[in-house]
C-alpha positions as CSV (number, residue, x, y, z in Angstrom):
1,X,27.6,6.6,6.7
2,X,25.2,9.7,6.4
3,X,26.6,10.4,3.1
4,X,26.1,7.3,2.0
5,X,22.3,7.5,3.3
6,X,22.1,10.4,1.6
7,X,22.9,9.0,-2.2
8,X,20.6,6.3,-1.7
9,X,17.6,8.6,-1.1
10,X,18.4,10.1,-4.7
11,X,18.4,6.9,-6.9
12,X,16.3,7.2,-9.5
13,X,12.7,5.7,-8.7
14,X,13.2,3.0,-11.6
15,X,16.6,2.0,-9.8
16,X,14.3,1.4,-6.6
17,X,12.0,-0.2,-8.1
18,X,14.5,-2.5,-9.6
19,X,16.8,-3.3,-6.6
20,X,13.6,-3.9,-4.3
21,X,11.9,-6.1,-6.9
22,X,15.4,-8.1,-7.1
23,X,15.5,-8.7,-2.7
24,X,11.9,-9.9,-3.3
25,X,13.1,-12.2,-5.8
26,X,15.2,-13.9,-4.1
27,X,13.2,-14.1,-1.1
28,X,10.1,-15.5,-3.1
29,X,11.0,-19.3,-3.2
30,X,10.5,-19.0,0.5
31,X,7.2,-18.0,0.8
32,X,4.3,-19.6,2.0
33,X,1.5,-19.9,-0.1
34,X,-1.1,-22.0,2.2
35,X,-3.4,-19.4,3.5
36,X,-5.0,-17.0,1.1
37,X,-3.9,-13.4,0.8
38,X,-6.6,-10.5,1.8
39,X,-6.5,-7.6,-0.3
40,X,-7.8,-3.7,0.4
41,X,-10.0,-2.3,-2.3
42,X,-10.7,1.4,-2.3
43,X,-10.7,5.0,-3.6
44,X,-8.4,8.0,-2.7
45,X,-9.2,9.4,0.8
46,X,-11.5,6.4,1.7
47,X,-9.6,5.4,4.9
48,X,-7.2,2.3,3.3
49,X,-4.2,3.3,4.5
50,X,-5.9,3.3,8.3
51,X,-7.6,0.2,7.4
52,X,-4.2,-1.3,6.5
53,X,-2.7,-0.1,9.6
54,X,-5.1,-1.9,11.6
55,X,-4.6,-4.9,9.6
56,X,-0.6,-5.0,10.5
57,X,-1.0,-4.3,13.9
58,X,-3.0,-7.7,14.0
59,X,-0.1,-10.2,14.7
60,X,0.6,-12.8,12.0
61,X,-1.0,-10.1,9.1
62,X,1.2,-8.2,7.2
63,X,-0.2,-6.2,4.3
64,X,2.2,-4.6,1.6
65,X,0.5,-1.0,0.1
66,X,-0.3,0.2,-2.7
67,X,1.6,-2.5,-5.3
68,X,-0.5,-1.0,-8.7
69,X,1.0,2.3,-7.7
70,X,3.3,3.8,-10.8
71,X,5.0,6.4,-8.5
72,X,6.2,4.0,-5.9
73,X,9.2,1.7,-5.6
74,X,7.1,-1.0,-5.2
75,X,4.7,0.1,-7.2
76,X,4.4,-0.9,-11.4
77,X,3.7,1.4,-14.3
78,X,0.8,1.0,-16.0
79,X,0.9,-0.4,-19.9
80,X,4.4,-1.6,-18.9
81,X,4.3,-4.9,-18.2
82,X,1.5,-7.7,-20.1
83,X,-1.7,-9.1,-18.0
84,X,0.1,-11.6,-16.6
85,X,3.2,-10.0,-15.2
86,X,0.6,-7.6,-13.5
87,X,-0.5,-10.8,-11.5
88,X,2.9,-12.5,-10.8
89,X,4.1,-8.7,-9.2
90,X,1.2,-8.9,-7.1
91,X,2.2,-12.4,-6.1
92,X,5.7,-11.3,-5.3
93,X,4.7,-8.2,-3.6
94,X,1.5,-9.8,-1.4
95,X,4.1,-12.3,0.1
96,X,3.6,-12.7,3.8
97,X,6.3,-12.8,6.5
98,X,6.8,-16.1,7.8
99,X,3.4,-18.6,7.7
100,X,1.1,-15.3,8.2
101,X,-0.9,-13.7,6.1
102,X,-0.4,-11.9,3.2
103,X,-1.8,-9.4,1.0
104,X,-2.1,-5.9,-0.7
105,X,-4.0,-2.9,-0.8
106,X,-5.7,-1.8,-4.1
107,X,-7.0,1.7,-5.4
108,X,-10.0,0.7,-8.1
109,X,-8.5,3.1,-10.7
110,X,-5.3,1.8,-10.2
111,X,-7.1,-1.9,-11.1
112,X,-8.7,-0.2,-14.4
113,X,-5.3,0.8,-15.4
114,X,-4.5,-2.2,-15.8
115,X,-7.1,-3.9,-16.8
116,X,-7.5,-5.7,-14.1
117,X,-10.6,-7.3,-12.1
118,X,-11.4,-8.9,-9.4
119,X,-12.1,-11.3,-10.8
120,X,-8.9,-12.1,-12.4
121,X,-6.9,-11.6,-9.0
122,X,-9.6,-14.4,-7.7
123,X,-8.7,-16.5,-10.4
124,X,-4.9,-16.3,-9.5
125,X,-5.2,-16.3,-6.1
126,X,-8.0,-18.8,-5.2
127,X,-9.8,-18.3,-1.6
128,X,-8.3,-14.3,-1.5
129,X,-10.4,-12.2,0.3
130,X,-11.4,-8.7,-0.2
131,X,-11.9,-6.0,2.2
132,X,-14.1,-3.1,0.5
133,X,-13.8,0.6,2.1
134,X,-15.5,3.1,1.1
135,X,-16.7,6.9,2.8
136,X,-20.0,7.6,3.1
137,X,-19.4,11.5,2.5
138,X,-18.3,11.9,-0.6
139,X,-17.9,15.7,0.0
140,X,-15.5,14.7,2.6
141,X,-13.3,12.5,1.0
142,X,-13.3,15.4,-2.0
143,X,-12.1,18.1,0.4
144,X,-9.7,15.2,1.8
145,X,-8.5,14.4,-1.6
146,X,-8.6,18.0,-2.5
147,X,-5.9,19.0,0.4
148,X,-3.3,16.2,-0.3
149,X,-3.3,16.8,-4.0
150,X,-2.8,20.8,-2.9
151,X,0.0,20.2,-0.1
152,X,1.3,17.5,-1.6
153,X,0.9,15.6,2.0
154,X,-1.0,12.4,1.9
155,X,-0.8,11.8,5.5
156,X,-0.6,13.9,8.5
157,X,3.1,15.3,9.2
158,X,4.8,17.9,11.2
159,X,5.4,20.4,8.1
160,X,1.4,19.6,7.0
161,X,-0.3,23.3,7.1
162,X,-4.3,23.1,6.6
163,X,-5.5,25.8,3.7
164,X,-7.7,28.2,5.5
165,X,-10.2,27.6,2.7
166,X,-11.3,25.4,0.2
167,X,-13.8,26.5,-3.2
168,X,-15.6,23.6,-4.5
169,X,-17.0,24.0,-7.9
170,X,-20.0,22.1,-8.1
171,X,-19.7,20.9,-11.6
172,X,-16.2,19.5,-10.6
173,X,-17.7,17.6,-7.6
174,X,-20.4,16.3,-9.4
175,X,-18.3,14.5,-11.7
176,X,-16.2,12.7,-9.1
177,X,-19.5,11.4,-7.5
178,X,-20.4,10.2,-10.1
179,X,-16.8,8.8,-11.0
180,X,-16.8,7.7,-7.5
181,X,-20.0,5.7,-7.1
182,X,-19.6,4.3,-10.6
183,X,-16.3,2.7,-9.2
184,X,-17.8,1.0,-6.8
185,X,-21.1,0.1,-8.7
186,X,-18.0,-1.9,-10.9
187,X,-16.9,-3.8,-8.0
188,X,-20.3,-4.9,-6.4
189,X,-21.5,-6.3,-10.0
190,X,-18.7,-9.3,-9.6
191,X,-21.0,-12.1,-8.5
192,X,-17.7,-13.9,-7.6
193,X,-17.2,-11.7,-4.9
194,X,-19.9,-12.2,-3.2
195,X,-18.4,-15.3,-0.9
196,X,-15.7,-13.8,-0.7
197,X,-15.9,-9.9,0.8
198,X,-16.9,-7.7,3.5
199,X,-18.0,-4.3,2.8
200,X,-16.8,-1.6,5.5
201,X,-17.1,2.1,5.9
202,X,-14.9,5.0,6.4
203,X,-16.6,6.9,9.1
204,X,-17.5,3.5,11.2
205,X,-13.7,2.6,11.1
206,X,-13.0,5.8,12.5
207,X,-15.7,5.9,15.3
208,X,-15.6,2.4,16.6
209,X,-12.4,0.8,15.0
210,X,-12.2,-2.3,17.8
211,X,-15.7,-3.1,17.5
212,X,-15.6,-2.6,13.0
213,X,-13.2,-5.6,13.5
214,X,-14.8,-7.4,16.2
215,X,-17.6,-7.7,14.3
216,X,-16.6,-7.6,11.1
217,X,-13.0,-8.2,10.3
218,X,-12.1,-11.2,12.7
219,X,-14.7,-13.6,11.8
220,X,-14.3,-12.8,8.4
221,X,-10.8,-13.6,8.1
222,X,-11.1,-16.5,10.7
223,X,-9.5,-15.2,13.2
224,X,-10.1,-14.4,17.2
225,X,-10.3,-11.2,18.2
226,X,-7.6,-8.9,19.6
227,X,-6.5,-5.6,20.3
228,X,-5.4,-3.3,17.3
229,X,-4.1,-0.2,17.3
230,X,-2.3,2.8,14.9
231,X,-0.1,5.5,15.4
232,X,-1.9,7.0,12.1
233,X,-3.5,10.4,13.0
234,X,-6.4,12.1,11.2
235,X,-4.9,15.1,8.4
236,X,-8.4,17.1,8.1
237,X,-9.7,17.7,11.6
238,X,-11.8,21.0,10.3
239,X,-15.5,20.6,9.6
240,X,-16.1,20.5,6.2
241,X,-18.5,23.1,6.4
242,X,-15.9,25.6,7.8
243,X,-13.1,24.6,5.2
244,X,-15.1,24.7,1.9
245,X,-16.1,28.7,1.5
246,X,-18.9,28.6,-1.1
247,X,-20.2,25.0,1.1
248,X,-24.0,27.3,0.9
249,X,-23.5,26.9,-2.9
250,X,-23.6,23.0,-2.4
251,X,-27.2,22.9,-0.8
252,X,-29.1,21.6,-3.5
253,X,-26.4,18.5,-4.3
254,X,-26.7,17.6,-0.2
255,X,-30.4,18.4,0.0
256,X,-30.6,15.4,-2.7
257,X,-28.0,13.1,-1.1
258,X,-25.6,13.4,-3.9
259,X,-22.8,13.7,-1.8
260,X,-23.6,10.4,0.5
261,X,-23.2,6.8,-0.4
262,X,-24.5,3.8,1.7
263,X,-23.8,0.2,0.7
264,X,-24.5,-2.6,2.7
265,X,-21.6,-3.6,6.1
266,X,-22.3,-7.5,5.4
C-alpha cells in the first residue's frame, strides 16, 4: 500500500488535474444549485486562505481554493481553455456538499488571466456573493509575499525557517503598490457588485475573527451566528521593522501612506 501511495504522489500534475476533474464530473448531476455560491476575492498574502478557513469551519459552507490556479490539480491553465469553459470549471469546482453552500476563492490576477470579471461570474451565477479581503499594510503583505516566494512555503510548516533579513528595494515595492491598489481600484469600479459584497480586512480578521463574522459575515450571507475556528497558524510572526534591514530607507514611502490602504468594511 505505501508504494502504491507513493506513485500516486508523482503523477504528472496534468494527470491530476484530469482524474480529479473526471470524479467531479460524475459527481456534478448531483449538485444542488438553489442557494447561491460565495466567492473569495483577493491578492497574495491578503489573509484568503484564513478567511476560507473560517468559512469551512461554518457548518453547511464548504469553499473549494484557488480553482483559476494553473499550478494546482484543481486549478486551470490560463489561455487553455475558451471564456466559457473558464465558467463551467468554476461551476464544477464551486459545487457544494450536500444542500450547503458552495463556492471558491479567487486571486484578482488570476481573474485577469483569464479575462474574467466579476461581472461575468455574476452573470453565470446569479445571486453569488463576494467576499473582498484585502491588508491594510501593504509593506506587510510584500515581506509576506516576499518570504513564501523565497522558502517556497506558502503556509506555516514544521520545516518553515524565517530569513533573518529581508532588503526591500524601494523601486520594487513601489511598483507592487501600485499593482496592488490598482487591483483593487478594478474590482470596486463594478457597479454590479455593489448589492452583492462585503469588503473585509486582513488585520481585523486576525484581531477579532468571531466578531469580523458576527458583524459582518453572518448577516451577509444570511446566516445565524456561530462559533468558527482554524487550526491555520500565522508564518511571519517578526515585526516587519526587525525583518526588513534597510526598513530606515522606507521612511519617506510610510511617511506618505504609500504603504497603507483603507477601503470601506460595509
Amino acid at each position: 500500500m505505501p508504494r502504491n501511495v507513493k506513485r500516486a504522489g508523482r503523477l504528472p500534475l496534468g494527470l491530476k488535474r484530469r482524474l480529479v476533474s473526471g470524479f467531479f464530473r460524475l459527481s456534478f448531476p448531483f449538485k444542488n444549485r438553489a442557494r447561491p455560491p460565495v466567492f473569495i476575492v483577493a491578492t497574495p498574502r491578503s489573509g484568503s486562505y484564513l478567511l476560507r478557513s473560517y468559512l469551512n469551519s461554518v457548518p453547511g459552507i464548504s469553499l473549494a481554493g484557488e480553482v483559476l490556479n494553473p499550478d494546482i490539480p484543481l486549478g486551470l491553465a490560463a489561455g487553455a481553455v475558451s471564456h466559457d469553459e473558464v465558467l463551467r470549471h468554476i461551476l464544477l469546482r464551486a459545487a457544494p456538499f450536500g444542500n450547503g453552500i458552495g463556492g471558491a476563492k479567487f486571486m484578482i490576477s488570476q481573474l485577469r488571466q483569464h479575462a474574467l470579471s466579476l461581472d461575468d461570474v455574476r452573470a453565470f451565477f446569479p445571486g453569488a456573493r463576494f467576499i473582498i479581503l484585502y491588508r491594510r499594510r501593504l509593506l506587510d503583505q510584500w515581506v509576506s509575499l516576499k518570504i513564501a516566494s523565497m522558502s517556497g512555503h506558502w503556509r506555516w510548516s514544521r520545516d518553515f525557517s524565517m530569513p533573518s533579513s529581508l532588503h526591500a528595494d524601494p523601486g520594487e515595492l513601489l511598483r507592487y503598490c501600485e499593482q496592488t491598489r490598482a487591483d483593487y481600484r478594478g474590482i470596486f469600479a463594478l457597479d454590479g457588485l455593489r448589492n452583492g459584497s462585503i469588503v473585509l480586512d486582513y488585520e481585523s480578521l486576525c484581531a477579532f475573527p468571531q466578531k469580523t463574522f458576527d458583524d459582518f459575515v453572518f448577516p451577509f450571507l444570511g446566516l445565524p451566528p456561530c462559533p468558527i475556528k482554524t487550526d491555520i497558524r500565522k508564518q511571519v510572526t517578526r515585526p516587519v521593522r526587525e525583518l526588513v534591514e534597510n526598513h530606515e530607507e522606507l521612511g519617506p514611502l510610510l511617511d506618505d501612506g504609500i504603504l497603507l490602504q483603507e477601503y470601506s468594511s460595509s
